[in-house]
N, C-alpha and C positions, 0 to 999 in steps of 0.2 A: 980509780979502778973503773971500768966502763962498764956499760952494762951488758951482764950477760950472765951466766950458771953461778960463778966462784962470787958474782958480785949480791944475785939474789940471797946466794945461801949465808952470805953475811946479814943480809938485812933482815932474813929469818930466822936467825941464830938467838934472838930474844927469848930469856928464858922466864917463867916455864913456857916447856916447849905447848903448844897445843895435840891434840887428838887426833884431829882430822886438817888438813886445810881443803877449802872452799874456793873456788874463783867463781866471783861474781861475772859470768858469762853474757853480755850482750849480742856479741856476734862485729861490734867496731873492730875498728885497729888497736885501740886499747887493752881492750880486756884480750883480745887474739895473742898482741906481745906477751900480755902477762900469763895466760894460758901455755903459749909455746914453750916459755920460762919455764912455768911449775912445772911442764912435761920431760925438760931439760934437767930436771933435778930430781924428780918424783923416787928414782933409785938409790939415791943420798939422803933421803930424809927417811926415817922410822916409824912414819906416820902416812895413810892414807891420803891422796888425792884428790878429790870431783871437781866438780863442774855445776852450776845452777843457773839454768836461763830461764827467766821471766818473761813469761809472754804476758803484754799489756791487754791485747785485744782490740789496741785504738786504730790499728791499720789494716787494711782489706790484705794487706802479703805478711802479717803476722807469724801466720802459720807457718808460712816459708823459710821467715827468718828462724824461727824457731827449729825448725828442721833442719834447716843449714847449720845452723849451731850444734844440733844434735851428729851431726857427721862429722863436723871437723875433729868434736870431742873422741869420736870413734877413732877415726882413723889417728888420731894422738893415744888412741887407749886409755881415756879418761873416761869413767861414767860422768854421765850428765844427767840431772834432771831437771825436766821443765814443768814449769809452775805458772798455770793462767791465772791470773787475778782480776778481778774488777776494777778498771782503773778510770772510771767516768767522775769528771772533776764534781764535786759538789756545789752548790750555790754560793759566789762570792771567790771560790778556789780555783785556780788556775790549773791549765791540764798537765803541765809539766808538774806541778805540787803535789798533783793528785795522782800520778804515776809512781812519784816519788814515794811518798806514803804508802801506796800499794806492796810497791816491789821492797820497803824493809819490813813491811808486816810481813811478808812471804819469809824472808830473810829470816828473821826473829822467830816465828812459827816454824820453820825446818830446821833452825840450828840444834844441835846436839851439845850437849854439854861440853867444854871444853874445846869445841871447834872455833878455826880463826877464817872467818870469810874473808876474801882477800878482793879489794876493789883495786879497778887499772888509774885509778885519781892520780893524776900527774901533776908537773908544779904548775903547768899552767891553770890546771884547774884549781887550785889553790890560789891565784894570784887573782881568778876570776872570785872569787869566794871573798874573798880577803877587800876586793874594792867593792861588791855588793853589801858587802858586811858595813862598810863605811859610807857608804850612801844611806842607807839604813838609819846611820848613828849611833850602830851596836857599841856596846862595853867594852872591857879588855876583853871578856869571855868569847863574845864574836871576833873580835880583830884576831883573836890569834887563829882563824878560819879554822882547816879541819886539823885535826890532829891526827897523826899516824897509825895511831892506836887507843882503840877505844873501847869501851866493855860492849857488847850488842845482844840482850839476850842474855842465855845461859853459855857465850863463847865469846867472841871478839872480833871487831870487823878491822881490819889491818890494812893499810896503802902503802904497800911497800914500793909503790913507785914515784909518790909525793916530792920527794927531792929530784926526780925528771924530768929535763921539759918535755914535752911531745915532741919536739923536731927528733 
């Protein structure tokens, strides 16, 4: 099946159903497909919608991205909310790590019970995941890199696009 509406709503078919879904909003090509998606189905599902863009604060056009992101959400008729956080790396921490860290404490701190955040994580990034896990010389637990579905908080962070590549 290719991807697109009838293919999404299979891979959200996992039951139980969640509450709300989440798209984890950057404003990339990623999370845009998988946003486009949720809006292509939002009518077939029983459950509410959004949108949450994380603004880092590390870039002088933050704001921008972040406002960009707030319009596309609009004009798909998706709420969105955007969330600054503090994302200055700590001593010894890298800035990607320390972004990282920020934007799932936001995550975890807005989830609602029962809500499934939904990240655009595709296979490639998984394959990326999966050889840094081995550099590492992580266990079984790393090598099997990220999983699909995970508990995050009082809800669930979902990558329903994992079996993807990006091309």
């Amino acid at each position: 099946m290719a991807l697109g509406p009838e293919w999404l709503l299979e891979r959200l078919g996992q039951k139980p159903g969640p509450s709300r879904y989440r798209v984890a909003f950057s404003g990339g090509l990623d999370s845009t497909v998988l946003l486009h998606l949720m809006a292509s189905v939002r009518d077939q599902l029983a459950v509410p919608v959004d949108a949450v863009h994380v603004d880092h604060g590390l870039h002088p056009n933050s704001g921008e991205w972040a406002r960009q992101c707030e319009a596309v959400c609009y004009q798909l008729g998706i709420p969105c909310k955007k969330i600054e956080v503090d994302a200055r790396s700590l001593e010894g921490e890298g800035p990607e790590a320390a972004a990282r860290e920020a934007r799932y404490r936001a995550f975890v701190n807005g989830l609602e019970s029962g809500t499934a955040l939904l990240t655009a994580h595709h296979e490639d990034d998984q394959a990326e995941t999966h050889l840094l896990q081995m550099l590492r010389g992580a266990g079984p637990r790393g090598l099997a890199a990220m999983p699909e579905r995970r508990p995050l908080g009082r809800g669930w962070l979902v990558r329903p696009l994992l079996t993807i590549p990006r091309s």
